[in-house]
C-alpha positions as CSV (number, residue, x, y, z in Angstrom):
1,X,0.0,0.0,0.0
2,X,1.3,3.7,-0.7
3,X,0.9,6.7,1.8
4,X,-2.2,7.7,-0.3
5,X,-4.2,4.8,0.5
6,X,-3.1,4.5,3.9
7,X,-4.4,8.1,4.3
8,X,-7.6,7.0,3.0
9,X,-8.1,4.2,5.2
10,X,-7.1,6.4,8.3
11,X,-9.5,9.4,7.6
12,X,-12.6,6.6,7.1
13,X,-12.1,5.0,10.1
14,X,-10.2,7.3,12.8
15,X,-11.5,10.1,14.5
16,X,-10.3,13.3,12.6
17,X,-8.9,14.9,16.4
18,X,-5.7,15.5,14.8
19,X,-4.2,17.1,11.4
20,X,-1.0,15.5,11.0
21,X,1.1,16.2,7.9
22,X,0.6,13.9,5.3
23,X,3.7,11.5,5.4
24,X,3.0,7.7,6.2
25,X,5.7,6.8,8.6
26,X,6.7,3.2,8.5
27,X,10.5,2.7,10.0
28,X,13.3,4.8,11.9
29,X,16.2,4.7,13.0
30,X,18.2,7.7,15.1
31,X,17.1,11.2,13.6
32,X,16.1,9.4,10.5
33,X,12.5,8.0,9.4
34,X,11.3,6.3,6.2
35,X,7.7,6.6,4.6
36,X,6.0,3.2,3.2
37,X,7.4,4.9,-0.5
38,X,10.6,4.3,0.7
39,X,11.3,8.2,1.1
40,X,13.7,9.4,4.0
41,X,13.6,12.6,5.9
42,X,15.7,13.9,8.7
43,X,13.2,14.1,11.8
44,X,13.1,17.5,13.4
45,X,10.3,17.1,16.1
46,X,11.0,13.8,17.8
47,X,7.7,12.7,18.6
48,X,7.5,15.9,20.8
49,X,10.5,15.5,22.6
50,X,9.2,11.6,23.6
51,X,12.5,10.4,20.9
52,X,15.2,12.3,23.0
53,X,17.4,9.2,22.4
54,X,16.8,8.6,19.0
55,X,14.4,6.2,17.1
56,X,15.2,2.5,18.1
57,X,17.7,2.9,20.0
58,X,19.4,-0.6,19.8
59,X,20.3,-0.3,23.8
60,X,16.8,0.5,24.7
61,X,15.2,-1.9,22.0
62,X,16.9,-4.6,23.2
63,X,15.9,-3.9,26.9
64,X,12.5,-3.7,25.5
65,X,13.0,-7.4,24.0
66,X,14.7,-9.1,26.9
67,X,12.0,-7.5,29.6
68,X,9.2,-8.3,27.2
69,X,10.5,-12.6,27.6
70,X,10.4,-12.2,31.4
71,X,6.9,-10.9,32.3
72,X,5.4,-7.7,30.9
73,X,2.4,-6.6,33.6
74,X,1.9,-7.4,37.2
75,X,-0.7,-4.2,38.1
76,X,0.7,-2.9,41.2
77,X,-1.5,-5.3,43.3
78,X,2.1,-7.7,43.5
79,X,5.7,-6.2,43.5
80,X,7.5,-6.4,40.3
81,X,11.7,-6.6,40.0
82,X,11.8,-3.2,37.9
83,X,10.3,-0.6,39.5
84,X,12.1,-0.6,42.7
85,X,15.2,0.0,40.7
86,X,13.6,2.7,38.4
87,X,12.4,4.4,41.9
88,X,16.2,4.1,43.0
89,X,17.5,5.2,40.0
90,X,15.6,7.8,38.9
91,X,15.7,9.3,42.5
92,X,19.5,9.4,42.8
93,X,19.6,10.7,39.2
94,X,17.2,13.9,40.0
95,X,18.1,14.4,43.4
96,X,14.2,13.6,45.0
97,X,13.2,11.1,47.6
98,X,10.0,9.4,46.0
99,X,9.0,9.4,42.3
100,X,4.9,7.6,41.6
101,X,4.9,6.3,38.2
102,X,2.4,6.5,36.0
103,X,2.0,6.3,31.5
104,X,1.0,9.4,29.6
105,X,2.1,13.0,30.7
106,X,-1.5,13.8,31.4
107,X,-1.6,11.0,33.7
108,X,1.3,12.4,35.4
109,X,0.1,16.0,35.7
110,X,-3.3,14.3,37.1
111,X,-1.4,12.8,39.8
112,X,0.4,16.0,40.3
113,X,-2.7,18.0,40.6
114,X,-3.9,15.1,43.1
115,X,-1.0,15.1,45.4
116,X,-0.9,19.3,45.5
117,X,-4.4,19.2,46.7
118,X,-3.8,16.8,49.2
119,X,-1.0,18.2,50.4
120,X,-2.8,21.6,50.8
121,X,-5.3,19.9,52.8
122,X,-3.5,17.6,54.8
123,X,0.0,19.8,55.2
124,X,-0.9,23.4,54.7
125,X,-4.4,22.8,56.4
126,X,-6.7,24.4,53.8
127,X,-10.6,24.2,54.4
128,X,-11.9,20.9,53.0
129,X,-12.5,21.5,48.8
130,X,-11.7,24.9,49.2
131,X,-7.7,24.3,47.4
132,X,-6.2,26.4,44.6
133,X,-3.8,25.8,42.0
134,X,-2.4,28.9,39.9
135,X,-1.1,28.1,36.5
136,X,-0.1,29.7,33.7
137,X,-1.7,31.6,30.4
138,X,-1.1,29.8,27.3
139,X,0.0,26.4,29.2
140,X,-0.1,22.5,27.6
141,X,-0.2,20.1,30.0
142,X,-2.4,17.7,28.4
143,X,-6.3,16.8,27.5
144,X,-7.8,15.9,30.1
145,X,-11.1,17.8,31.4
146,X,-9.6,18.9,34.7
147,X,-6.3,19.7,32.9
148,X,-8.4,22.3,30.0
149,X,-10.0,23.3,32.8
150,X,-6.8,25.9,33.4
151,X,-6.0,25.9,29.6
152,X,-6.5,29.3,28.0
153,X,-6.7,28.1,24.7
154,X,-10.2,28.1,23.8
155,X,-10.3,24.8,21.5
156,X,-9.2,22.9,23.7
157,X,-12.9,23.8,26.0
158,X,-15.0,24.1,23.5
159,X,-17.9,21.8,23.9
160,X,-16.2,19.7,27.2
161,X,-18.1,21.5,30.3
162,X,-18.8,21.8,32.8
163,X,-15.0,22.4,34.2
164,X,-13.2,21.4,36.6
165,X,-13.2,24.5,39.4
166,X,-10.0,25.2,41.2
167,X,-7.5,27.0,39.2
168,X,-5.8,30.6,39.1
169,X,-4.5,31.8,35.6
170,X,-2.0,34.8,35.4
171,X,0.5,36.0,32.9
172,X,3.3,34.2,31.8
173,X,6.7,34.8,33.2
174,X,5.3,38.1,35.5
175,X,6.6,37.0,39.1
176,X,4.3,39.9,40.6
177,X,1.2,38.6,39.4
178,X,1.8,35.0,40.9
179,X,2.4,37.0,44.3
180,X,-0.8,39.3,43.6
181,X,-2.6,35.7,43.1
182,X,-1.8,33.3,45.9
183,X,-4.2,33.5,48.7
184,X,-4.2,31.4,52.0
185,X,-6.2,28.6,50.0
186,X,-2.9,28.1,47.7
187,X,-1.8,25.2,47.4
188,X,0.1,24.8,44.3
189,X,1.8,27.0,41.8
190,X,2.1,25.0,38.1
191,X,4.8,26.1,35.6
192,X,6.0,25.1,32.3
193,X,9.8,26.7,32.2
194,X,9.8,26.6,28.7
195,X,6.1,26.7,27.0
196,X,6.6,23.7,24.3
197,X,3.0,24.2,22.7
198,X,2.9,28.0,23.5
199,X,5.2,28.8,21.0
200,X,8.7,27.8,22.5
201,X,8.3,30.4,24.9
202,X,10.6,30.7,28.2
203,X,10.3,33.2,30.2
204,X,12.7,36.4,31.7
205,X,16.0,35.2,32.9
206,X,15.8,34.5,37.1
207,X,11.5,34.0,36.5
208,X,12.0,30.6,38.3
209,X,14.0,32.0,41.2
210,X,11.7,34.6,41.9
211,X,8.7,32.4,41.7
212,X,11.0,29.7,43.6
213,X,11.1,32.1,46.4
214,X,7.6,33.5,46.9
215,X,6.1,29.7,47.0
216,X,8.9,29.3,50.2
217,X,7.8,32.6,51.6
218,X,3.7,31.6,51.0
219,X,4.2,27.8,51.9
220,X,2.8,27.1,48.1
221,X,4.2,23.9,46.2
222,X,6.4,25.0,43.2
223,X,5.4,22.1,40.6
224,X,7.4,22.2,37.3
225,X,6.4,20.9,34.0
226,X,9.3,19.2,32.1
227,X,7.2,16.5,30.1
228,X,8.5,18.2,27.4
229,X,11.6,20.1,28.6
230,X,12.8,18.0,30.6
231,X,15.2,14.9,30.1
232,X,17.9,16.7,28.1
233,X,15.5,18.7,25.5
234,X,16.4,22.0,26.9
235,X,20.2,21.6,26.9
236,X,20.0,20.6,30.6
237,X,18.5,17.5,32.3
238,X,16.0,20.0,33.9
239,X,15.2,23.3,32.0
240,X,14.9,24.5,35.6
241,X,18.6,24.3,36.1
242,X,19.2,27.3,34.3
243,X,17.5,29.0,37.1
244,X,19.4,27.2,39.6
245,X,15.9,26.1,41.4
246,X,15.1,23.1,43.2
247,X,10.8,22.5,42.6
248,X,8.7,20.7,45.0
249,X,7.4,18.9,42.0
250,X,8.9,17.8,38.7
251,X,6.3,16.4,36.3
252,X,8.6,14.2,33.3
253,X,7.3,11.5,30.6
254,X,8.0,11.5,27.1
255,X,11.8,10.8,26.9
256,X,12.0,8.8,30.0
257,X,11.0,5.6,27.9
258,X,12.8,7.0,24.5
259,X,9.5,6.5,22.4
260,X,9.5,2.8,23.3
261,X,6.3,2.4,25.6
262,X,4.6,5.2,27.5
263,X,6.2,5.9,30.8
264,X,6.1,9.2,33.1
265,X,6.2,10.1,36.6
266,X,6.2,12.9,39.4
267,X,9.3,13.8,41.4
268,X,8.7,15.6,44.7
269,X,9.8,14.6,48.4
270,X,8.7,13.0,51.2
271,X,6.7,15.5,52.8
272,X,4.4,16.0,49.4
273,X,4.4,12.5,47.5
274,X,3.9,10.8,51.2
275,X,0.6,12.3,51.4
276,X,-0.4,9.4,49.5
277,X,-1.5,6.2,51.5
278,X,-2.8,3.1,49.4
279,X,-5.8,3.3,47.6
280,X,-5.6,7.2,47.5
281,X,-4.4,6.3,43.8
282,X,-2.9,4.5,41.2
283,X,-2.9,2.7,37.7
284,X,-2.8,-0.7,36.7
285,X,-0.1,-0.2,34.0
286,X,1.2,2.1,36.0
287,X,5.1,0.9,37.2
288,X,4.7,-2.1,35.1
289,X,8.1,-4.1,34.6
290,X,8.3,-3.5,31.2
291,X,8.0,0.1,31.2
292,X,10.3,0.4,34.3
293,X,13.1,-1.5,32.8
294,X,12.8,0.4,29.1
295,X,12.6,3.9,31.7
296,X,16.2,2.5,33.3
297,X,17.8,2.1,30.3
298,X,16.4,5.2,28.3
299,X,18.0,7.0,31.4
300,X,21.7,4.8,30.8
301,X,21.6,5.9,27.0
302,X,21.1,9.6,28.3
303,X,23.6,9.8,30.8
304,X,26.2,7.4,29.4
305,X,25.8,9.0,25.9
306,X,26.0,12.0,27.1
307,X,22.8,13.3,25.1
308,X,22.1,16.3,27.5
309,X,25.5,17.7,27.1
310,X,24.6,17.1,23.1
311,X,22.0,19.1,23.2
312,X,23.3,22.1,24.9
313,X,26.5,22.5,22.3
314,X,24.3,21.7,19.0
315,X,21.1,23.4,20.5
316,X,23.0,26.8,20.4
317,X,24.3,26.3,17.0
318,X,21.5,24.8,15.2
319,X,19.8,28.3,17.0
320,X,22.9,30.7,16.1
321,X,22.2,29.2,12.4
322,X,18.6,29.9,12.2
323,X,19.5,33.4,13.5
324,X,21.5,34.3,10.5
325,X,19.2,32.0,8.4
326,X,16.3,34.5,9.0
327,X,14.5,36.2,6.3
328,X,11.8,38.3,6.1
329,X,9.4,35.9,7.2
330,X,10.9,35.5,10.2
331,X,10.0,37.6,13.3
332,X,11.9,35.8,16.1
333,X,14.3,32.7,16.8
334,X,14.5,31.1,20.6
335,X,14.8,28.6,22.9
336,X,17.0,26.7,24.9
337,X,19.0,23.7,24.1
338,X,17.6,21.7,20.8
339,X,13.8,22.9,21.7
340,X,13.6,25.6,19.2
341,X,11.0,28.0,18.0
342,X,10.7,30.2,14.7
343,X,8.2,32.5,15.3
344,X,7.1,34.0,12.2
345,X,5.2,37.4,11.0
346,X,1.7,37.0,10.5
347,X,2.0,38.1,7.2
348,X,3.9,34.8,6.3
349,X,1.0,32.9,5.3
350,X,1.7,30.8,8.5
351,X,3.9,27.9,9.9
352,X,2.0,24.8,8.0
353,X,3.4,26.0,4.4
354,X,6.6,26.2,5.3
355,X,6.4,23.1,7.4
356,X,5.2,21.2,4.3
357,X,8.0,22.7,2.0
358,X,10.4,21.7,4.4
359,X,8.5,18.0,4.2
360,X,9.0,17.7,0.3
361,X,12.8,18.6,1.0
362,X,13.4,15.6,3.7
363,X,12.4,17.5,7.0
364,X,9.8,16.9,9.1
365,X,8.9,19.3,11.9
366,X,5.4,20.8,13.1
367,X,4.0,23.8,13.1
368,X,2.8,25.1,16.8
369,X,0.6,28.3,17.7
370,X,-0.2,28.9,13.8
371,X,2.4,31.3,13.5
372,X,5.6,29.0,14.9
373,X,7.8,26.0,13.7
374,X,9.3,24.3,16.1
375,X,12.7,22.2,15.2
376,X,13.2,19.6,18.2
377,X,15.5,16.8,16.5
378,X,16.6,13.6,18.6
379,X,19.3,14.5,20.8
380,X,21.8,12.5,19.0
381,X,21.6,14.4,16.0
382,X,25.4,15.4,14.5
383,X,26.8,19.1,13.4
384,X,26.8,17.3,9.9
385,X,23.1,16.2,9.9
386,X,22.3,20.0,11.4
387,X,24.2,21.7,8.6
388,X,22.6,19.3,6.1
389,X,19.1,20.4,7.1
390,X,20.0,24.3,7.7
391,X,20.7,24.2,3.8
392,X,16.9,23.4,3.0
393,X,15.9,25.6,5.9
394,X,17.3,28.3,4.6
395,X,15.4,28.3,1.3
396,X,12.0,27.6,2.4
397,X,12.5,30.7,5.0
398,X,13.4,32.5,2.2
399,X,10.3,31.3,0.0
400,X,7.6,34.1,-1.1
């Protein structure tokens, strides 16, 4: 079958809740994919940042492979031989006492949300169902109805009331506002430190710090976002680092299974994750062995590999590049690391055209926020492979 038919058969029978560009992927391997036409293109989006390590990795595919011959589930009603050691590791690697596993990112940020309010509650002493969590204009944190509930974007509401009630929204990046908005019935402050589906957006230089300091002085949980950012994307292991700040809660998925299975979890200490007693929550895939030992080696193949440290040094290149690269289409280049945005004028005709231009020459990236393109390659992409793809970039920037 060619990409045409397969097309076909997917807008007949799947629900049209996405609008992917047209390319039928059937293999990969690193930064590279190829189509069922046999076509190649160099991967500049990574699965949203879930392919840090590269598309089947051998290490992490063969961890896959040997885990999946042992035993694959146990539900966390029995004790598996994984996820203590995923616990352990993951702990020492971050620098927390307790991490909860769970599988998608929006699973995670539920449990997040969960554990703030109990905390608030049982901690902070907040009247009973009275909690509030501030978050952020234009976040992402997933689809859920109690995570749109504190989404601004109005798409992502329409026709899903009635909300869930609870949540704060302030600017972006303005420390005052998050100290105009807590009030004794606080419990949680929610960040994204760099705003993946907003646009590649990160805020002021010391935001964090700031913010990291008037959650101390209000006794309000600081809860990062790095599902996206997070796990070498931004240049660091934390995008938080850059702000020297130490959250109550990390949020991570995507990369911490390389692609391979869905795997995320929440980071915090004892006094916030041990507000949880059995039964207060949980998941039955949640933990399971498979996804715990793919998790501990898509961590090995970051550290050992030395991916983050990858993405800092070609992150600020492949940037510097699309600086100079900039025509007069292009309003703005930023981000951190190799999480990249090209904001450009609104005049341009927007991001999608130059997206699919950039698809017919080999690349394949996404447009985010109409007006953006976002260029987050595997983290094991080479100078060579950047400056092969800057030379296409260049001419579709420059394209009328």
């Amino acid at each position: 079958m060619n990409s045409n038919e397969f097309i076909a058969i997917e807008e007949q029978y799947g629900a049209h809740n996405y609008h992917p560009l047209d390319v039928v992927i059937e293999r990969g391997q690193g930064v590279w994919v190829w189509d069922v036409d046999g076509k190649k293109y160099l991967d500049c989006l990574a699965a949203y940042s879930a392919v840090n390590q590269g598309h089947c990795h051998p290490r992490i595919i063969n961890a896959l492979k040997a885990q999946a011959d042992k035993i694959t589930l146990t539900s966390r009603a029995f004790r598996n031989d994984q996820l203590p050691l995923l616990c352990k590791e993951l702990c020492e690697l971050t620098g927390y006492q307790m991490m909860l596993p769970m599988n998608s990112g929006a699973e995670a940020v539920e449990t997040a949300l969960k554990a703030a309010r109990k905390w608030g509650y049982k901690v902070k002493g907040i009247r009973d169902g009275q909690a509030e969590i501030i978050a952020c204009a234009n976040n992402f944190a997933g689809r859920t109805i109690s995570i749109v509930s504190f989404s601004t974007e109005e798409q992502y509401k329409d026709g899903f009331g009635p909300f869930t009630p609870g949540f704060t929204i302030i600017p972006y990046g303005d420390a005052e506002a998050l100290e105009k908005a807590i009030t004794p019935e606080t419990a949680a402050f929610f960040v994204e430190p760099i705003q993946g589906e907003g646009g590649v957006v990160s805020p002021p230089d010391g935001y964090l710090k700031s913010v990291e300091e008037i959650c101390r002085k209000n006794n309000v949980l600081f809860v990062t976002d790095e599902i996206q950012s997070g796990l070498g994307r931004s240049g660091k292991l934390f995008a938080h680092y850059y702000d020297a700040v130490r959250p109550d809660m990390v949020i991570i998925g995507k990369a911490l299974s390389g692609g391979c299975y869905p795997v995320s979890a929440v980071l915090a200490d004892k006094p916030v994750l041990g507000v949880f007693n059995p039964g207060d929550h949980g998941s039955t895939f949640g933990g399971n062995p498979l996804g715990a030992a793919i998790a501990r080696e898509s961590l090995r193949v970051l550290v050992e590999e030395k991916l983050v440290e990858n993405s800092f040094v070609l992150g600020n290149y492949f940037r510097e590049k699309l600086i100079e690269a900039s025509s007069q289409h292009v309003k703005t280049v930023r981000g951190k690391g190799l999480f990249i945005g090209v904001e450009l004028y609104p005049g341009a005709g927007g991001a999608r055209r130059f997206c699919e231009a950039l698809m017919q020459r080999g690349i394949l990236c996404k447009e985010t926020h109409t007006h953006v393109i976002r260029f987050a390659p595997p983290l094991v992409i080479t100078k060579e492979e950047v400056d092969w793809a800057l030379v296409h970039i260049r001419e579709v920037l420059s394209m009328e």
